[in-house]
N, C-alpha and C positions, 0 to 999 in steps of 0.2 A: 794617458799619463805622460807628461813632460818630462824631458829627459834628469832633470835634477828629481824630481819626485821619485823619478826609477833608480837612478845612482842610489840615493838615500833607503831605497826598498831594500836594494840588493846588499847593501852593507849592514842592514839591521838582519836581513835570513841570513846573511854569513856569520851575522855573530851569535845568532842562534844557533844555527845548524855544524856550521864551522866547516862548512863543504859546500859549495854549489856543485849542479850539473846543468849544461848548458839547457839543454833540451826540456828537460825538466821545468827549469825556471822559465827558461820562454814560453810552454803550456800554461805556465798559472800567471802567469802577467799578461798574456795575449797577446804578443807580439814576436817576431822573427826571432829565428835562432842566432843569422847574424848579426840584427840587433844587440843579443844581448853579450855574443863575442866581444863586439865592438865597447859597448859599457864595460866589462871585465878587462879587456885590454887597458884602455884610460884609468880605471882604478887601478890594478898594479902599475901604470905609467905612474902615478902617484904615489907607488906602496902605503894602498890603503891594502891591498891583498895581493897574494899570489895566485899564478896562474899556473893553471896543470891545464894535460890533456883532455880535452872536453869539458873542463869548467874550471874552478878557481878552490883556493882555501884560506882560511882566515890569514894573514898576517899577525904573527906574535907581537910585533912590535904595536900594533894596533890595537889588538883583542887580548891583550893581557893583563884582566882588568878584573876585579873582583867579580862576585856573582850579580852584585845588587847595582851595577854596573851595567853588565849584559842586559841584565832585565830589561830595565830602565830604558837604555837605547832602543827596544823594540815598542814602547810605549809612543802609537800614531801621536796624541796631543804633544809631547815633548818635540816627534821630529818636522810635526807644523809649526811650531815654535818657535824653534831654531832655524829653521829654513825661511820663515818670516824675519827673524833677528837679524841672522846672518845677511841677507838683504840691502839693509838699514848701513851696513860698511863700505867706503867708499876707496878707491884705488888709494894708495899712498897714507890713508890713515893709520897713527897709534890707536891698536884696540886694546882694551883690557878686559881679562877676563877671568873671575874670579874660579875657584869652585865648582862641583857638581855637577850633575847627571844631565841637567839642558846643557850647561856653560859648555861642557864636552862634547854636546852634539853641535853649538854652535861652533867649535872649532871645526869640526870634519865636514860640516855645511860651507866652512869657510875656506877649507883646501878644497872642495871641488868646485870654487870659483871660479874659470876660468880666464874671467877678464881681472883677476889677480895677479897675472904676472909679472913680471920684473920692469923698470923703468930704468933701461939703460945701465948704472951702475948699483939703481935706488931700487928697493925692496917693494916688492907688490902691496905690501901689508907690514907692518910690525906687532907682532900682539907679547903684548905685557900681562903676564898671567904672576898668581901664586901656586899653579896646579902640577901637581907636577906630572900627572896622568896626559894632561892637554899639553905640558911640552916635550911630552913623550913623545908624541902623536902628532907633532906639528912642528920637529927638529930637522925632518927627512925634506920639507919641502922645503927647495930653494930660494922660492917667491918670497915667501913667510920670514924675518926676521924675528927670532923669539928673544925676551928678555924675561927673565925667569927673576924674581925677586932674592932669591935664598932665604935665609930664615930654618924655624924646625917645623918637620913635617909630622901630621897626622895622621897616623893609618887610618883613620875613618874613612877621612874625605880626601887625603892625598894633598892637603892644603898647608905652605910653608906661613908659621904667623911668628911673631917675637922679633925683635930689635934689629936683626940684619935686614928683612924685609920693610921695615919700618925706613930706614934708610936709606936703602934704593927707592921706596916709593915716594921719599921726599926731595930725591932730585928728580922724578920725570912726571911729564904731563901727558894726557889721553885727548885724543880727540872723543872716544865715546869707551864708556865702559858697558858690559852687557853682566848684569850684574844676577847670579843666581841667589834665590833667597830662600829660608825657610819657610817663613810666612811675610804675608803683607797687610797690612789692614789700613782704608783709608784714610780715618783718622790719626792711627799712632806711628807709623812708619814701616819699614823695614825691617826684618829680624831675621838671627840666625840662633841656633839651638848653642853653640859654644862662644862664649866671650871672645878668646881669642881671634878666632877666624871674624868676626865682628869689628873687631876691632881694626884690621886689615881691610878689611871689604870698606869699613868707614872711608879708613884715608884715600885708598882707591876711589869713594865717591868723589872725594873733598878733589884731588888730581884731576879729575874726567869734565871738560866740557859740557856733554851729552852722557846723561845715564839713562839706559834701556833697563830697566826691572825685565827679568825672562819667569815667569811660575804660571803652573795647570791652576784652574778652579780653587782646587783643593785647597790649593795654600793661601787663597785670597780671603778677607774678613777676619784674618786669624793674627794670631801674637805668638814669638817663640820667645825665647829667655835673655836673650840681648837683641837691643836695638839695632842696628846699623845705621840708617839717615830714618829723618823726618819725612813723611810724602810731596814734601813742595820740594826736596832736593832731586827727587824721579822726573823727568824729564815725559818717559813713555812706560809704558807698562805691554809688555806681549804677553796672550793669556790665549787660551783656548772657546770657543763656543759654548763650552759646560759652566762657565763661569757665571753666578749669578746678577742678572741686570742690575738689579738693585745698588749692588757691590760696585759693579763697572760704572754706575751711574754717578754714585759718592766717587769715586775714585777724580772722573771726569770734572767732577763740581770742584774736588783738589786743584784740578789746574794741570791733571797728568791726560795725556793723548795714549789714549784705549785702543790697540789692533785685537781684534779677537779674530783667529783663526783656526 
């Protein structure tokens, strides 16, 4: 296991568990206890968690997140996903990042970038979100420029949509958005289960250079209740190996470049 793949482990058992112990976790990874000091250390260097005697515990500021949330984040297809997405971003790019339960993992894929750093006075990264969960979570690093849209928020999804957001997303441009979705299908496009948040994810396409589509299997072939974009406005699609060929196949004849991981 490569050292990002082990970061990524150890932040989804803390947000299950909500404790590490070093010793512990080194036996079920297979690897040195100083190893995994060393990973726990770098993560609270990042306040993705704190560190106690002998191990670590979750960070509030990270893991304060509803139940379906937690879940979510320990689900393996999402955090190959996102560790494929997050990837895809390059030093000094605007990202934007809608929404939901990948988009959120691709933020924390994207704090433990390390060749994200700072450029002299210029920001490792800027990401443009409507989330207010991922600028929760991505306020603390200094690398990271966050621009948060405003607007009114969602309890569902933690997602700001209506007229103030509307407006800041018509002054800025993205080099890539990483766009989470309800469903996808490759004939009729993009979709999200609320209008609003739809309508918000729209103009973010319409702003983004490069749009990355991020969804597991499940949500591929399918339709929710509002559109977001057409499939020729999807750039890539990141999806999991469960996804059926068939589907990746149409997808591919659209004109969109298939990573399945």
């Amino acid at each position: 296991m490569v050292r990002h793949e082990r970061l990524t482990t150890l932040l989804g058992m803390l947000g299950q568990r909500e404790q590490l112990v070093v010793e512990d976790v080194a036996e079920e990874l297979d690897v040195s206890a100083s190893t995994i000091r060393r990973d726990l250390d770098y993560l609270a260097e990042q306040q993705l968690l704190t560190r106690t005697r002998g191990g670590a515990v979750a960070n509030d500021l990270a893991y304060d997140l509803p139940l379906r949330y937690k879940t979510a984040r320990n689900a393996p297809e999402k955090q190959r996903i996102s560790a494929a997405a997050a990837a895809l971003a390059e030093p000094g790019m605007s990202v934007g990042l809608n929404g939901g339960t990948t988009t959120a993992s691709i933020a924390r894929a994207l704090a433990m970038r390390a060749d994200l750093g700072t450029r002299g006075e210029a920001p490792g990264l800027t990401v443009v979100t409507n989330a207010l969960n991922i600028a929760h979570e991505l306020a603390v690093r200094p690398n990271i420029k966050i621009v948060v849209t405003g607007g009114v928020a969602r309890p569902q999804s933690f997602e700001l949509s209506g007229p103030l957001a509307t407006w800041v997303l018509n002054e800025l441009t993205l080099d890539v958005l990483f766009l989470g979705v309800d469903a996808f299908d490759p004939d009729s496009g993009a979709f999200a289960h609320h209008e609003g948040e739809a309508s918000i994810n729209r103009l973010m396409v319409d702003r983004a250079a490069r749009v990355v589509a991020v969804a597991d299997g499940s949500k591929l072939g399918r339709r929710a209740f509002a559109r977001i974009c057409p499939t020729e406005r999807v750039h890539t699609l990141v999806t999991d190996t469960d996804a059926e060929p068939a589907t990746v196949r149409a997808f591919e004849a659209a004109g969109v470049e298939v990573l399945s991981v």
